[in-house]
C-alpha positions in Angstrom: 0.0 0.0 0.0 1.8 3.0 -1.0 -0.3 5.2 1.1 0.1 5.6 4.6 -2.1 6.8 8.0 -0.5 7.3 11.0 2.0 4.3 12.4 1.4 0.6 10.7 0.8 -2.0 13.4 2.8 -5.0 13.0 1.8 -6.7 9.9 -1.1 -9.8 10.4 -1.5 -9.0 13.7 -5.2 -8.0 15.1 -4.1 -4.3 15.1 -3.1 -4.6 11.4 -5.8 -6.3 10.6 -8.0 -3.2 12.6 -5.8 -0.8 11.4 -6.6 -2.0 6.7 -10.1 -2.2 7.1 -10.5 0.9 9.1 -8.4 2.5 6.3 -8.6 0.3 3.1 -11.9 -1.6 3.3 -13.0 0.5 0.1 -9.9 -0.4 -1.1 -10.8 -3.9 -0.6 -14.7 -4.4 -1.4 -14.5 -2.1 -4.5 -12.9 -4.5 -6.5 -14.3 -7.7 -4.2 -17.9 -6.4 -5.7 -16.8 -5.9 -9.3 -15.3 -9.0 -9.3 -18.2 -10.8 -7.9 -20.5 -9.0 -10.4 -18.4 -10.4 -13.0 -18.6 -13.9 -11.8 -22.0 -13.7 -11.9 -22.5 -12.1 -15.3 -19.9 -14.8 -16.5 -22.0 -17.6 -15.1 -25.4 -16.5 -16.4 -24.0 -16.3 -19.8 -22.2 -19.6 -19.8 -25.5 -21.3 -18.0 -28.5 -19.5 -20.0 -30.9 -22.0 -20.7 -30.7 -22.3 -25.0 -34.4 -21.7 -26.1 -35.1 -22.0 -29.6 -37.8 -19.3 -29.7 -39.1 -16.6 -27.5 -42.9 -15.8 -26.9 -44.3 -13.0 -24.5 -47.3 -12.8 -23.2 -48.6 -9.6 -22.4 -52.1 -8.4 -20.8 -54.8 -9.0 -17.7 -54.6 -12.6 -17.4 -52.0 -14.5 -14.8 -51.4 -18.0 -15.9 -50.6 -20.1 -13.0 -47.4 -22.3 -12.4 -48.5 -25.6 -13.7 -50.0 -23.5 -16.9 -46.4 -21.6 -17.3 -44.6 -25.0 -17.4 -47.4 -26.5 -19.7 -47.5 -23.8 -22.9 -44.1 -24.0 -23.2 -44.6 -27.6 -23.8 -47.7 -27.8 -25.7 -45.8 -24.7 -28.3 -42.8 -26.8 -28.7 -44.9 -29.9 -30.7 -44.8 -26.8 -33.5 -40.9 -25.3 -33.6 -37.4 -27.0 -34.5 -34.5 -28.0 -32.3 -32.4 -24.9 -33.9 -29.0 -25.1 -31.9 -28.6 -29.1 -32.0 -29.4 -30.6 -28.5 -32.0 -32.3 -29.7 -34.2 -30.4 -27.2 -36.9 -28.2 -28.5 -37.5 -25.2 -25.7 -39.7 -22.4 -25.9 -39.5 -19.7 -23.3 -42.9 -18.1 -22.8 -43.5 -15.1 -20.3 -46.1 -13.3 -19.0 -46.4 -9.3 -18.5 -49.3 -8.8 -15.9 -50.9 -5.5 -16.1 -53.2 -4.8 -13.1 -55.3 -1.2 -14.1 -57.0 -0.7 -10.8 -56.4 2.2 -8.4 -53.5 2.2 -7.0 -51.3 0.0 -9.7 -50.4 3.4 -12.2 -46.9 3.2 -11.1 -46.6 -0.6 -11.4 -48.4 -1.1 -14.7 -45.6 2.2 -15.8 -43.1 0.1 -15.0 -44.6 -3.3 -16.4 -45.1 -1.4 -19.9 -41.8 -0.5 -19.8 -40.8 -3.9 -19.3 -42.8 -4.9 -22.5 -41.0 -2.3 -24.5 -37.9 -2.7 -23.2 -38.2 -6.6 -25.1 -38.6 -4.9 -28.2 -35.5 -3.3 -27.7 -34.0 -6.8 -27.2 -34.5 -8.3 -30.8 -34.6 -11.9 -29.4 -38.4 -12.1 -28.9 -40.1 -11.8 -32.3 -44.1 -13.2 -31.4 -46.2 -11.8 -28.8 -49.4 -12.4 -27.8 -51.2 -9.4 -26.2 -55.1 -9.1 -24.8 -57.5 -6.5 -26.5 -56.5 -3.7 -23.9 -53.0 -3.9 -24.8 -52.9 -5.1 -28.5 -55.3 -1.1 -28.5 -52.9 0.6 -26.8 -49.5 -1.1 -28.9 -51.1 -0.2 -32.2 -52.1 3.1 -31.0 -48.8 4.2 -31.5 -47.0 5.8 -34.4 -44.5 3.8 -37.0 -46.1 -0.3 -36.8 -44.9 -0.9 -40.6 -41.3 -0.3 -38.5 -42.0 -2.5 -35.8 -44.7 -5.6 -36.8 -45.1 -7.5 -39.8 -48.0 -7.4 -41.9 -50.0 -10.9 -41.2 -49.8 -10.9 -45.1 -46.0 -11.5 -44.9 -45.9 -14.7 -42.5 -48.9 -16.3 -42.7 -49.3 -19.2 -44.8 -53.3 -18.7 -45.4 -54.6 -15.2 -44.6 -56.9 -15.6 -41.9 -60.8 -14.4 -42.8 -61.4 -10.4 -42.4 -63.3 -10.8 -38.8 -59.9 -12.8 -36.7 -57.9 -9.3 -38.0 -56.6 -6.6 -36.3 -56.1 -3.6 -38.8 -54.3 -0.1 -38.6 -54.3 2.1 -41.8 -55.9 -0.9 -43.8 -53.5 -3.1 -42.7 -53.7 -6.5 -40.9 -51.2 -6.5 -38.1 -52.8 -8.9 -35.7 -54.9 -12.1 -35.7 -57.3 -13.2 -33.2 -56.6 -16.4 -31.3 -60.8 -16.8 -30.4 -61.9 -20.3 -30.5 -58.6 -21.3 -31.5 -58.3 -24.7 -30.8 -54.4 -24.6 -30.2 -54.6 -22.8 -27.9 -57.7 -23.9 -26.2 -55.4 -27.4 -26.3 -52.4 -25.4 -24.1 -55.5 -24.1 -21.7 -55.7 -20.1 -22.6 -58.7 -18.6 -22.6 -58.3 -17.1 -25.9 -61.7 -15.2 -26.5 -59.7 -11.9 -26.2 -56.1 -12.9 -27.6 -54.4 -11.3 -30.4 -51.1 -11.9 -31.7 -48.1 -10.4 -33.5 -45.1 -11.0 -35.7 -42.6 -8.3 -34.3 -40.1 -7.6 -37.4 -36.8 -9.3 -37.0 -33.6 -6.6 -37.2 -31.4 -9.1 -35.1 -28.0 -9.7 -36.4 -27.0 -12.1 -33.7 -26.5 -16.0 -34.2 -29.5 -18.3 -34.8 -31.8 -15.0 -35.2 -33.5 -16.5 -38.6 -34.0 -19.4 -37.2 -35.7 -18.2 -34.1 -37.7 -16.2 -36.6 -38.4 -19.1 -38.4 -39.6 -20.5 -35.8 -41.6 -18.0 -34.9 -43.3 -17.8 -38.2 -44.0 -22.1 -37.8 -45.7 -21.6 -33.9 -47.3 -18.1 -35.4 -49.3 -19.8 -38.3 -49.8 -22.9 -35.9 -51.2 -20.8 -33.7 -53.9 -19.1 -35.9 -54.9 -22.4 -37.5 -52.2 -22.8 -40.0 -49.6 -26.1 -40.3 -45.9 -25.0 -41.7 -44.3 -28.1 -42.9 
């Protein structure tokens, strides 16, 4: 330590040890700290679970444990085994918004959550309720940030399951669908969308691929 306070006690004695944390321990748990945040970064990358496709569910409903393990599941019978484990996993989240009094700053924060997966380019379908698929397409620039259902699907869906903005279909209802009625949603007020894919990271076409195969499934459609 090139810099000194007062007189240094006897090195490794109880004094010394007194007399560097008294005047070092900064010293010391600056670097301890960005070391162990490090270690941790380093560990979540090498141990992040490989999905082959991202979905996000956003809206009013909370699916319960048993049904967050079981979609997953049921949405994997439609998407490849993309990085070679011969696994197929699909990572499906939920964004619960609340809207009652009290819940502004929470439902702020969840929103910003949503758009903040945008921003991620790994998750390219979502499925939003009525409320929120409104408020999404409320905004300005969609050509920028969804497909049109006329670019992905395989057969348009009829004129009543689509969601339009400026005359075009962005959306698809998921009512009565029996998909998911088979993966037990409630899907009487269900839309989904085909978020446009600018990733340039590995495996990004094939996770949009795959998101294309489990869109059109979804919506009635079979991709071979």
């Amino acid at each position: 330590m090139a810099e000194k306070y007062g007189v240094v006690p006897k090195k490794f004695t109880l004094a010394w040890f007194d007399y560097v944390w008294t005047y070092y321990k900064w010293h010391i748990l600056i670097p301890l700290v960005i070391l162990l945040f490090t270690l941790v970064t380093v560990y979540q990358c090498t141990h992040r679970t490989p999905y082959d496709i991202e979905v996000i569910y956003a809206g009013h409903t909370v699916f319960t444990d048993n049904q967050m393990k079981e979609i997953p599941l049921g949405m994997a019978k439609y998407c490849d085994d993309i990085n070679g484990d011969d696994k197929t996993l699909v990572s499906f989240d939920q964004i619960n918004f609340r809207d009652v009094p009290g819940s502004e700053e929470l439902d702020y924060n969840l929103q910003m959550k949503l758009d903040l997966q945008f921003q991620r380019n790994k998750s390219f379908l979502f499925i939003f309720d009525k409320d929120e698929m409104d408020l999404m397409l409320a905004r300005e620039h969609e050509d920028m940030i969804y497909y049109p259902v006329s670019e992905w699907a395989k057969d348009m869906p009829s004129d009543d399951k689509l969601y339009t903005k400026n005359g075009i279909a962005y959306g698809v209802s998921l009512a009565d669908n029996e998909v998911i009625k088979s993966l037990g949603i409630k899907s009487q007020d269900l839309y989904l969308v085909v978020r446009i894919n600018y990733s340039d990271e590995p495996d990004a076409d094939k996770k949009y691929a795959n998101a294309i195969k489990l869109a059109n499934a979804l919506v009635g459609n079979v991709v071979e």
